[in-house]
C-alpha positions as CSV (number, residue, x, y, z in Angstrom):
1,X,-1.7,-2.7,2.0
2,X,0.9,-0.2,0.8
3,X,4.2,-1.5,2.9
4,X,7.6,-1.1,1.8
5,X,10.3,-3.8,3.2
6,X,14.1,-3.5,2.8
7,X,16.9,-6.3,4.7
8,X,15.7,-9.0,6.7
9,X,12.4,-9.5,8.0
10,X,11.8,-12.7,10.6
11,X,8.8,-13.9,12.8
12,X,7.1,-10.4,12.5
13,X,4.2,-9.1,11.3
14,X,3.5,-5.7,9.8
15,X,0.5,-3.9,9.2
16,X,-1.2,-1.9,7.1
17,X,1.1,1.3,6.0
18,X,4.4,0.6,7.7
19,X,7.6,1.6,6.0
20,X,11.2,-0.4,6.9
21,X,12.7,0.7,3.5
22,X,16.3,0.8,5.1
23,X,18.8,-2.5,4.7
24,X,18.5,-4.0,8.6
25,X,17.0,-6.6,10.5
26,X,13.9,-7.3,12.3
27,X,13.1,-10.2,14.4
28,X,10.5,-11.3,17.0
29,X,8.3,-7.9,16.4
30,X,4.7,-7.0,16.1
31,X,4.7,-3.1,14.2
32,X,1.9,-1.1,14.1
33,X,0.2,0.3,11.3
34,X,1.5,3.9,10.2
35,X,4.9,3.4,11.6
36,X,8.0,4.4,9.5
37,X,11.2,2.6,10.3
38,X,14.6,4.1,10.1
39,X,18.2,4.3,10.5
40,X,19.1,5.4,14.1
41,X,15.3,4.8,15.2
């Protein structure tokens, strides 16, 4: 599993390949594998 997690991360799950490298929060959320998450997105 190659994720990368930056800020706050609760209740969610992530899987395989997704990216949240920028300092924010995440709550409640179910992300799919190959998603990148960024500012503004």
């Amino acid at each position: 599993m190659n994720n990368a997690v930056g800020g706050e991360v609760k209740n969610s799950i992530m899987d395989m390949h997704s990216l949240k490298e920028h300092f924010s929060y995440l709550g409640d959320s179910y992300v799919v594998g190959g998603l990148i998450l960024g500012p503004g997105q």
